[in-house]
Structures are given as C-alpha cells and as structure tokens.
C-alpha positions as CSV (number, residue, x, y, z in Angstrom):
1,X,25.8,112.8,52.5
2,X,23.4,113.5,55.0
3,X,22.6,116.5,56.7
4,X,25.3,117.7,59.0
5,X,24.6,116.4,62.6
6,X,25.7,117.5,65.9
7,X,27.0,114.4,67.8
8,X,28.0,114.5,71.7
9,X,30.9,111.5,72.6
10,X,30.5,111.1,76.5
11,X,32.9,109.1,78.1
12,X,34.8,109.3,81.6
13,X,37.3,112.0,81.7
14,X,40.4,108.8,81.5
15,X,43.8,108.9,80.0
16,X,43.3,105.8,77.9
17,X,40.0,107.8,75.9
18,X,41.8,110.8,75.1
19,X,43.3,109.8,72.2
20,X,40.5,107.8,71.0
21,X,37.9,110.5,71.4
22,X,40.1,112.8,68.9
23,X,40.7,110.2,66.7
24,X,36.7,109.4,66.9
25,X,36.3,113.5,66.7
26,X,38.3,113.7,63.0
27,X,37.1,111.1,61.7
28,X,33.3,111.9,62.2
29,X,34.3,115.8,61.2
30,X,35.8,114.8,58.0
31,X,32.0,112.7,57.4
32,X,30.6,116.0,57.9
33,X,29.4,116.0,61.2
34,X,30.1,118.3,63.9
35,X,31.7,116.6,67.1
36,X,32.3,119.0,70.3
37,X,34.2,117.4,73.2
38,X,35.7,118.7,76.0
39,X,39.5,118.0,75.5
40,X,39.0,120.6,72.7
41,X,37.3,123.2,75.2
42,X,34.2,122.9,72.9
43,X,32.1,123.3,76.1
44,X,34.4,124.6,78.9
45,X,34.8,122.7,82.0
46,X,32.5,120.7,84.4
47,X,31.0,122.3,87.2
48,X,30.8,119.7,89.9
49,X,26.9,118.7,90.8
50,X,25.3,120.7,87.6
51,X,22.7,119.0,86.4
52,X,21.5,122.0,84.4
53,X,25.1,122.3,82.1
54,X,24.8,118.3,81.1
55,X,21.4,119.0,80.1
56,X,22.4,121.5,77.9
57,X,25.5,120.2,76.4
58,X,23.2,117.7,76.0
59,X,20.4,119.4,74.2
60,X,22.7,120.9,71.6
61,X,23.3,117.8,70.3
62,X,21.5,115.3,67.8
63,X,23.4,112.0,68.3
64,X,25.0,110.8,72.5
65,X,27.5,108.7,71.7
66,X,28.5,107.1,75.0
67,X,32.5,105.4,75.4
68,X,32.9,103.2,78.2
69,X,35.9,101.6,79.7
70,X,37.5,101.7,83.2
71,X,37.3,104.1,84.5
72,X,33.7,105.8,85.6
73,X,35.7,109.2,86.5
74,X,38.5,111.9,86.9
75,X,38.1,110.8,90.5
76,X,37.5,107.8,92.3
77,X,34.8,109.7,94.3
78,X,31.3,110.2,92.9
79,X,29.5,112.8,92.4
80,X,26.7,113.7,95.1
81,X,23.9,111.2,95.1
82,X,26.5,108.3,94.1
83,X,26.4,109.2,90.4
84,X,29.4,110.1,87.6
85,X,29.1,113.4,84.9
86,X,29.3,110.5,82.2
87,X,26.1,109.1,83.8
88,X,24.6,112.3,84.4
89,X,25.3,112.8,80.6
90,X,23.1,109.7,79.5
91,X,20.4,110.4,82.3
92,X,20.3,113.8,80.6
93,X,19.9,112.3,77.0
94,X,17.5,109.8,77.9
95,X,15.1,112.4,78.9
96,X,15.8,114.3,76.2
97,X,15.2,111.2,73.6
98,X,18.2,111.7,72.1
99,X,19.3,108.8,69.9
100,X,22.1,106.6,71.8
101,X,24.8,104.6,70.9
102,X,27.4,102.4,73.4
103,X,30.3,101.4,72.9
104,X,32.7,99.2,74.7
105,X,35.8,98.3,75.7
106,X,35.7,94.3,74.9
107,X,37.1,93.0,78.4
108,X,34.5,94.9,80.3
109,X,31.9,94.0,78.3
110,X,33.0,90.3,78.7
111,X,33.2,90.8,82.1
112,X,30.0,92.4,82.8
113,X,28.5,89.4,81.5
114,X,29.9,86.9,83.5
115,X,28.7,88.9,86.5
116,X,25.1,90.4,84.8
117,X,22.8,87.9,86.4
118,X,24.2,88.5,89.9
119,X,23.6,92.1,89.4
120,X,20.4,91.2,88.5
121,X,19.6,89.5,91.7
122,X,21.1,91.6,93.6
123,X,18.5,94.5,91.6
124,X,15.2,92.5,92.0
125,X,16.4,92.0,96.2
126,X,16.8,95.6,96.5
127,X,13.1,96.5,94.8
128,X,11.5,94.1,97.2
129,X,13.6,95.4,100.4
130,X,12.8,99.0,99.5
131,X,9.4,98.9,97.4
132,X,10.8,101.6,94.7
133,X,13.9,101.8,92.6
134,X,17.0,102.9,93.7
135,X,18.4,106.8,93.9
136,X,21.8,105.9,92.5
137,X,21.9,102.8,90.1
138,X,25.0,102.0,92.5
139,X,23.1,102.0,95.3
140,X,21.6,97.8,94.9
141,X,25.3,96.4,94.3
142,X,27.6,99.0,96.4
143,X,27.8,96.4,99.3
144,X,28.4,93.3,97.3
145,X,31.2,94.3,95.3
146,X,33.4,95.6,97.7
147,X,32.8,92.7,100.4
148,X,33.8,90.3,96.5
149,X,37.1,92.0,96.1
150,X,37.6,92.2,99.9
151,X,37.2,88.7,100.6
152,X,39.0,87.3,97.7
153,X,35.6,86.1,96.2
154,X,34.4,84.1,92.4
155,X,33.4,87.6,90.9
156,X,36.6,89.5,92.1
157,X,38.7,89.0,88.6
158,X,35.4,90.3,86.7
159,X,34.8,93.5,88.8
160,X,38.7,94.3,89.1
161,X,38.1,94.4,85.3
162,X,37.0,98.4,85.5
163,X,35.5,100.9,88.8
164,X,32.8,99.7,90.8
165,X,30.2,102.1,89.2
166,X,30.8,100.7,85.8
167,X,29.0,97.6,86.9
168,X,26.0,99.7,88.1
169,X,25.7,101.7,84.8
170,X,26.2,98.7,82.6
171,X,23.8,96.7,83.9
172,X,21.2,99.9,83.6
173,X,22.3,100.5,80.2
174,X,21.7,96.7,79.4
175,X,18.1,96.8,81.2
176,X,16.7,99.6,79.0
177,X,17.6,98.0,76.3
178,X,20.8,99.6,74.5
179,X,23.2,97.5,72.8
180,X,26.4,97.2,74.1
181,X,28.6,97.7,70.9
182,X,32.5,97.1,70.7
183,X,35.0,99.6,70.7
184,X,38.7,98.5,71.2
185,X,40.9,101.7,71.7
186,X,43.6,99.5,70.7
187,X,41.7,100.3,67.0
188,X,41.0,104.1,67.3
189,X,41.2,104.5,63.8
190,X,39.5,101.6,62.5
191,X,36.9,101.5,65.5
192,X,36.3,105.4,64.5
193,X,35.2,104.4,61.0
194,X,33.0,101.8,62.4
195,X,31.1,104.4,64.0
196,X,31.0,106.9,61.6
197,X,29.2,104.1,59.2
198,X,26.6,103.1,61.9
199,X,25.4,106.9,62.5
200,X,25.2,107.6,58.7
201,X,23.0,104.6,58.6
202,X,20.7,105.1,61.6
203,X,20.5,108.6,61.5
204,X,18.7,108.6,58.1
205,X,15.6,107.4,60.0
206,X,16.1,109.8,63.1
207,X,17.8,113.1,62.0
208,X,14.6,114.7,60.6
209,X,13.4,116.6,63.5
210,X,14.0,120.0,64.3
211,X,14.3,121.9,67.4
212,X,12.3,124.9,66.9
213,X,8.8,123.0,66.2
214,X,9.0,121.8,69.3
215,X,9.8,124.7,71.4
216,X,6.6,126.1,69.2
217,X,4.7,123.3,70.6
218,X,5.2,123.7,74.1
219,X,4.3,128.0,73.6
220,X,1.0,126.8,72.1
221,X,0.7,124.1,74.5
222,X,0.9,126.8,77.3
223,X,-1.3,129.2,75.3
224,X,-4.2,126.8,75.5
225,X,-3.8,125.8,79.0
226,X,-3.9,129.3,80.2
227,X,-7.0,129.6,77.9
228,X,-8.6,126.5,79.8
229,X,-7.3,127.9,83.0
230,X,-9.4,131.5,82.5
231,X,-12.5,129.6,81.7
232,X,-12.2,126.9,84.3
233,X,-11.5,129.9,87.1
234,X,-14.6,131.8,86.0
235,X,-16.6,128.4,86.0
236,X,-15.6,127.8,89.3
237,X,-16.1,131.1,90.6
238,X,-19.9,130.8,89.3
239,X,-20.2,127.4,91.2
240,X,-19.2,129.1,93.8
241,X,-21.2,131.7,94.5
242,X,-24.1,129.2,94.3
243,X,-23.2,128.0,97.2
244,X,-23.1,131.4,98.7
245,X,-27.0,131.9,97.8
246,X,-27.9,129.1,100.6
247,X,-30.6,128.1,98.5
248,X,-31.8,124.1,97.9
249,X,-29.7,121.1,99.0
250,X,-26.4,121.9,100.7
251,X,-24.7,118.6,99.5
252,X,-25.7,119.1,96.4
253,X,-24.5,122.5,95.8
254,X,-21.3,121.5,97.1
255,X,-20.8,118.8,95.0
256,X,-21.5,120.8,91.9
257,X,-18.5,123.4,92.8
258,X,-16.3,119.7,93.3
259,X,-17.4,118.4,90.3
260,X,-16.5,122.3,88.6
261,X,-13.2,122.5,90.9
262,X,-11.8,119.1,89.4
263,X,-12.0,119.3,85.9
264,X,-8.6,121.5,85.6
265,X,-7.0,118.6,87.0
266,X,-6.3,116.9,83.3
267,X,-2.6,116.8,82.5
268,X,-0.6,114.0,83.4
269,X,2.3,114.4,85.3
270,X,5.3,112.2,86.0
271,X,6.2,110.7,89.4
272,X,10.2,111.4,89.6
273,X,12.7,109.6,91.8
274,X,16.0,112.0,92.3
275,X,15.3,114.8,90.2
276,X,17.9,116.7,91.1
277,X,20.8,114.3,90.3
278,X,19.4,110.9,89.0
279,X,15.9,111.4,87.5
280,X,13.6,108.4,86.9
281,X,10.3,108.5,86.0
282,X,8.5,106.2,88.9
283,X,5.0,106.3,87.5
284,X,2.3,108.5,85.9
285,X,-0.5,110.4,88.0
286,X,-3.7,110.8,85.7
287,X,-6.4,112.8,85.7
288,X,-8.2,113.9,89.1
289,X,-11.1,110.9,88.7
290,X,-13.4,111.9,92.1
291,X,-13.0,114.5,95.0
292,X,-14.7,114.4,98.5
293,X,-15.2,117.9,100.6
294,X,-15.7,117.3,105.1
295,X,-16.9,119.6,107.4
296,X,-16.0,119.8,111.4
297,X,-18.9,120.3,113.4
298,X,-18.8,121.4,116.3
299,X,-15.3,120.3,116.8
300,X,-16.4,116.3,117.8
301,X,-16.0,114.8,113.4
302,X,-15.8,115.2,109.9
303,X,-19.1,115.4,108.4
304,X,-19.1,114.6,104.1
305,X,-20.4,118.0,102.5
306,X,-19.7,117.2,98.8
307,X,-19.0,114.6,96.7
308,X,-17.9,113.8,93.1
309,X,-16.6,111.1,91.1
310,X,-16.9,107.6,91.2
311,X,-16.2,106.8,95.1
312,X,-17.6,105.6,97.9
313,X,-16.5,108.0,100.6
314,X,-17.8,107.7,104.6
315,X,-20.1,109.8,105.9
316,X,-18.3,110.6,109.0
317,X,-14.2,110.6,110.3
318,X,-12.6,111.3,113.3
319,X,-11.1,114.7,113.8
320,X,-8.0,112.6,115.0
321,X,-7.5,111.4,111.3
322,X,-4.0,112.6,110.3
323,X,-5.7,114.2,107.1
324,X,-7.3,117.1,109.6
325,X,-3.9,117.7,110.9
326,X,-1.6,117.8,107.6
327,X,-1.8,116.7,103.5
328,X,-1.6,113.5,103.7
329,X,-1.1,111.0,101.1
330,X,-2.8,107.7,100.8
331,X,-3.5,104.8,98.8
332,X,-7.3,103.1,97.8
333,X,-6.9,99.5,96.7
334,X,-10.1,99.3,95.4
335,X,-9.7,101.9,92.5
336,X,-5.7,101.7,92.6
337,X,-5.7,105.1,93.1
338,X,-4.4,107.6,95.2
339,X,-5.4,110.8,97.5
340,X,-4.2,113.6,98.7
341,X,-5.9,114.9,101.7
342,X,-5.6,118.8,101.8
343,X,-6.7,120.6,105.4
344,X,-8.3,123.6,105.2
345,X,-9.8,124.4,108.6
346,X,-12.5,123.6,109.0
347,X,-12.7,121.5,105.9
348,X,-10.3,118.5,104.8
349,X,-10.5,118.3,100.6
350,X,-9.9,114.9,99.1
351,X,-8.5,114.9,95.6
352,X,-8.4,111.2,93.9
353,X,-6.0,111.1,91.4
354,X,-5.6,107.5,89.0
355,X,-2.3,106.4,87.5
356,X,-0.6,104.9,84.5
357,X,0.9,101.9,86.3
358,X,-0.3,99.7,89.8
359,X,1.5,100.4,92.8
360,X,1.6,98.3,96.2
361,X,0.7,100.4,99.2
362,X,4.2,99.9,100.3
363,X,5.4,101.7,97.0
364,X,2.9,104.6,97.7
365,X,4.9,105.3,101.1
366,X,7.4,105.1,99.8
367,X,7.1,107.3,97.0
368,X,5.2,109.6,99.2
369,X,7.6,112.7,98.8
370,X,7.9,112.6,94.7
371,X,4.0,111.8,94.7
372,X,3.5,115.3,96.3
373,X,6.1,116.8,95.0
374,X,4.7,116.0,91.4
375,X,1.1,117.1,92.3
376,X,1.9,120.3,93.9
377,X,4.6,121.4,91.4
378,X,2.1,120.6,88.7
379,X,-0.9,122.3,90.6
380,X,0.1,124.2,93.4
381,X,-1.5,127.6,92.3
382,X,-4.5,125.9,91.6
383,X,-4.8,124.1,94.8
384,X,-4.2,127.0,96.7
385,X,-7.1,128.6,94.4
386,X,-9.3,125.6,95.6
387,X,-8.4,126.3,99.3
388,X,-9.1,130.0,99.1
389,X,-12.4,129.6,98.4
390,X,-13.5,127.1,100.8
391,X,-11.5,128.3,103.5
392,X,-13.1,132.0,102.9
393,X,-16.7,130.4,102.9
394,X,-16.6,130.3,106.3
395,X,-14.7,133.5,107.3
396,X,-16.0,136.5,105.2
397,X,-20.0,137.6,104.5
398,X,-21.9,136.8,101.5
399,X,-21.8,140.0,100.1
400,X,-17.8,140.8,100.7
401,X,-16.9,137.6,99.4
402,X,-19.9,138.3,95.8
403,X,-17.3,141.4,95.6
404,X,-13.8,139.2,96.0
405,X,-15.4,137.1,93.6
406,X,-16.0,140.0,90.9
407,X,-12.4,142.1,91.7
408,X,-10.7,138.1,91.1
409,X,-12.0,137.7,88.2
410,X,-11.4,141.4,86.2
411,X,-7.7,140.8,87.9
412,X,-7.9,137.5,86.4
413,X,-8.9,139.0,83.0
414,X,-5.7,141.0,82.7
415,X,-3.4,139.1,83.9
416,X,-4.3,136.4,81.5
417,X,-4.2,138.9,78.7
418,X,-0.7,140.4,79.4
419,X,0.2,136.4,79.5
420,X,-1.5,135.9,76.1
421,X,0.4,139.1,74.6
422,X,3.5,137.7,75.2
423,X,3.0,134.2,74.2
424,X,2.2,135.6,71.4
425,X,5.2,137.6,70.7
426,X,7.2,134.3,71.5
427,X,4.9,132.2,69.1
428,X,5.6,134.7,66.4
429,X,10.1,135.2,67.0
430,X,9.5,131.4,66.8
431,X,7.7,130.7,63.8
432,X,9.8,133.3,62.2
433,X,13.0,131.4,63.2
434,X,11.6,127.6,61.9
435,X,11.2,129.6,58.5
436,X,14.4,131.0,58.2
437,X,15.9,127.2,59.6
438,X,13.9,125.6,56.6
C-alpha cells in the first residue's frame, strides 16, 4: 500500500453528489487514504468570497479530485467576479500544483463536446475584442448561451444539459489539458473503486514530496535575498555619494549609481489577472535590463542625466509627457519590453523591465493595472529607496545628506540582523520538524 494520502473531492454543493461523494469518501478511506469533505463537517462551512479558506483546504491536501455534474452551485447566483467555490477550489489547486483528477457526469461530458468548438470561437473572439484573457472564464460565453436557450436555438438541448457556468469551466479544464474522466453517479460504488485504482497508480510517481522542505526553501530563499538586499543598499549608497562629490563627468556618475540601483531588480515576478477571485498568471516580468534618469531644467524639458542598459533613450522630452506628471506604464516594440516611468520632481526614472512571453501594445494597456501592481508589490520598498535618494539630491546639502547616508546604513545594519535572527530561529523549528516527519 502506499503511503497514506490526503485527498480533497470538490464538487458543487448538489443533492445528486451527496451520496456519491460518501460512497467515493469510504471507499478511498478503507484504501487507506484520508478523504475530508464537507458533508462530514471535515472543514466547517464556506464563507462566501474567501479566497484565503479554499486555498487552505486546499493546501492540506495531496490529491483534488474534482466531480462535475449539473449543477455549478448551492445557488444559481455566482460568486463575486462570476466564479463558483468548486472553481475557486481548482483555481486554488492549480496554483498550488496539486495533482488533479476530473471526473464526469457522461451526458455533460457528451454534451460539452458537441458544443466545445463554439466555445472555442466564442474564446479566441473575446481575446481579440479585449487583448487579455478574461476575469471570469464565464465571462466570453455569458451572452451566447442565454440568447441559445432564449431563442430556441441548435445548442439549446446541449446547454440545458447542466448550468451555464459548467460550460465555461469545462471548456477551461479541457484547454489546460486535464482529462475529462467518467463518473456515472448511477455507479457510486463501482465508479468509487475506479477511482481509488487510478490514484494508487498515479500517485506512486507524485506522492513523494513533502511539505516542510518547501516551506524550508522559501525561509532560505528569503534569508539570501535579504543578504543581497544589505549589500546592494550599501553598494548603492557608495554610488551615491559619488555623485555627491561633484567631481568628473556628471552623466557618467549618474549612470554608475543607475547601473548600481538596478541590479536588485533580479526576481521574476508574475503578471496576475484577478488575483483576488480568479487568478491567472498573464505573463512573466524579467529582470530590470536598462534604466534612464531626466532632469527638468529650468522648468522648459527633460534633459537625460544617466543612462544604463542596452537602450537608446532621447536626449530631451517635453515636460508635458504624461511620465512627469504620474508612473506611467509603456511599451518599446523594439526590445519587447516594458517601462515604468517613476516621477520624482524634478527627475522622471525609467525602469526597463523584459518578459517571458511577447505582448501587443494593446495587451500592455490593457494589462496596465496587474503590470504595476506586480512591480510595485514585488518592489515597492525598493523603489521608494531609489526615489529617496534622487529626490533628496536636490533638496538637502552635501554634508547632511554624507550623514543620512551613514545613520541609513547602521539602521540598515540592525534591522537586517534582527531579520536574520529570526529567520534563523524559523530555519531551525523547521528543519527540526522535517526530521521528526522523516
């Protein structure tokens, strides 16, 4: 037998699954696996638009088995941002990488596929309306099946087959690439032992991980970024206060403390669409590749100060350019790349940032919020770091800002030690629990 695994059966809350679930629930028990569901208060209740519960329900578990027949819900109404728990459920274990299985019901499955390529065309129309994926998977097909069943049309008998949403999550289910296995409730039983054999086949080749290794991971990953981050601030810092000596070429100098101020800019971080209800990973920003630094003189244009990277940049703007104004986000074709332009008056910084995938300019606007939303999430402190020192080149003498300099960096210093303490207390309670696991 294999080792005992905790499996998660998602499903809508429907009359016609309750039964089947239990039956499913026994007969996975008796193989020695352990099966919470909620008709057995193994988890309490729902709390209507918690994203944060699924997620943990589903990071308990191993194995998401997802059940699907008519129903999507308790309710005919959907959840806030046109979504179902079930879905939320799945959502949550794909991010997770949980290993999936789906199962069902054979007339909605048959169904489904009489109306898939529809759905698809109905899909690909939406992506090139929009120019980004859609919030809810509903969202692209919301329209069409209600004016089908309204007006008496060809796909009517198909989609009165199960709920509207169903459609929606099958046909994302189908695109990223999970099997659509049968499971007849008619069969409980029989279907149940079906099941059972498929996990104790496929989970000899996925069950070997364990939890705690990974929570280690992330505590050393953190460990060495804050490392990186106290050398990379006192780096900075030194670059700095070159510039402060006003000694050689100005542009040069400046370009040095860009080149410095850029190099912390190294993790990738994901662009997400709905994070709060539907998440989708849109794209992947990349390093920060090149960074431009402009100067107002005299209040009449932007003259280029500093440069760094491989870009051209101008070496004048107009103070009317929305970047002088507000962060603005934008889009270079020729390095399919993109900027964000950060005010700091009287300077406008340009970070240029590359990414995993190519986007259209029309994607780029309009994926403008999660763009900044991922950069500034992932790098806020720092950029705000960035804009305290140019800003306060400007505003405070050399000498005061030589002190600022040297107080920043001894609070720097203990801050960064307290932090190190107690990763390293955490690193410890969780090397100590993987030993005891094993």
């Amino acid at each position: 037998m294999i080792n005992k695994t905790r499996i998660f059966i998602s499903s809508a809350y429907e009359e016609d699954l309750k039964i089947p679930r239990k039956i499913v629930k026994k007969h996975l028990e008796e193989s020695g696996h352990h099966v919470p569901i909620f008709e057995d208060g193994d988890f309490g209740t729902w709390e209507k638009d918690t994203l944060k519960q699924c997620q943990d329900v589903v990071k308990a578990s191993d194995v998401f088995v997802l059940l699907i027949h008519r129903k999507a819900g308790a309710s005919p109404k959907l959840l806030p941002g046109n979504v179902t728990p079930a879905y939320l459920e799945y959502k949550a274990a794909v991010m997770e990488k949980k290993h999936i299985l789906v199962f069902v019901s054979p007339e909605v499955k048959e169904s489904f596929f009489r109306i898939q390529k529809k759905l698809e065309s109905l899909h690909n129309t939406f992506l090139n309306d929009h120019h980004r994926a859609p919030d809810s998977p509903y969202d692209p097909f919301e329209h069409w099946i209600i004016d089908e069943i309204e007006s008496e049309g060809l796909a009517k008998q198909f989609l009165e087959t199960a709920d509207p949403f169903i459609w929606a999550f099958l046909f994302e289910l189908f695109q990223n690439g999970h099997w659509l296995y049968d499971f007849d409730i008619s069969k409980g039983k029989e279907q149940a032992q079906n099941i059972s054999a498929m996990l104790s086949t496929s989970l000899r080749s996925v069950i070997g991980f364990i939890s705690e290794r990974e929570n280690i991971q992330t505590l050393k990953n953190q460990a060495a970024r804050l490392l990186h981050y106290a050398d990379y601030s006192l780096m900075t810092l030194h670059a700095y206060n070159e510039i402060l000596q006003d000694t050689g070429d100005s542009r040069k100098r400046w370009s040095a403390f860009l080149e410095k101020a850029i190099s912390f800019f190294n993790q990738p971080v994901d662009i997400v669409q709905a994070p709060d209800y539907n998440p989708a990973v849109v794209n992947t920003i990349n390093d920060c590749f090149a960074a431009a630094l402009y100067y107002s003189v005299e209040e009449e244009y932007l003259s280029l100060i500093g440069l760094t990277g491989d870009i051209r940049a101008p070496e004048k703007m107009s103070l009317d350019a929305d970047p002088f104004k507000k962060r603005t986000i934008g889009y270079r074709e020729e390095t399919q790349s993109i900027y964000i332009a950060e005010p700091i008056n009287p300077f406008v910084l340009y970070l240029h940032f590359s990414l995993d995938d190519v986007m259209t300019e029309e994607q780029i606007k309009a994926y403008t919020e999660e763009i900044e939303r991922a950069v500034m999430e992932q790098n806020e402190y720092h950029i705000e770091y960035l804009k305290l020192l140019i800003g306060r080149k400007t505003v405070i003498p050399k000498d005061s800002v030589r002190f600022y300099s040297h107080e920043k960096q001894g609070m720097m210093q203990s801050s960064i030690s307290r932090n190190l303490e107690s990763l390293e207390k955490a690193l410890h309670r969780g090397k100590t629990l993987f030993r005891k696991k094993r």
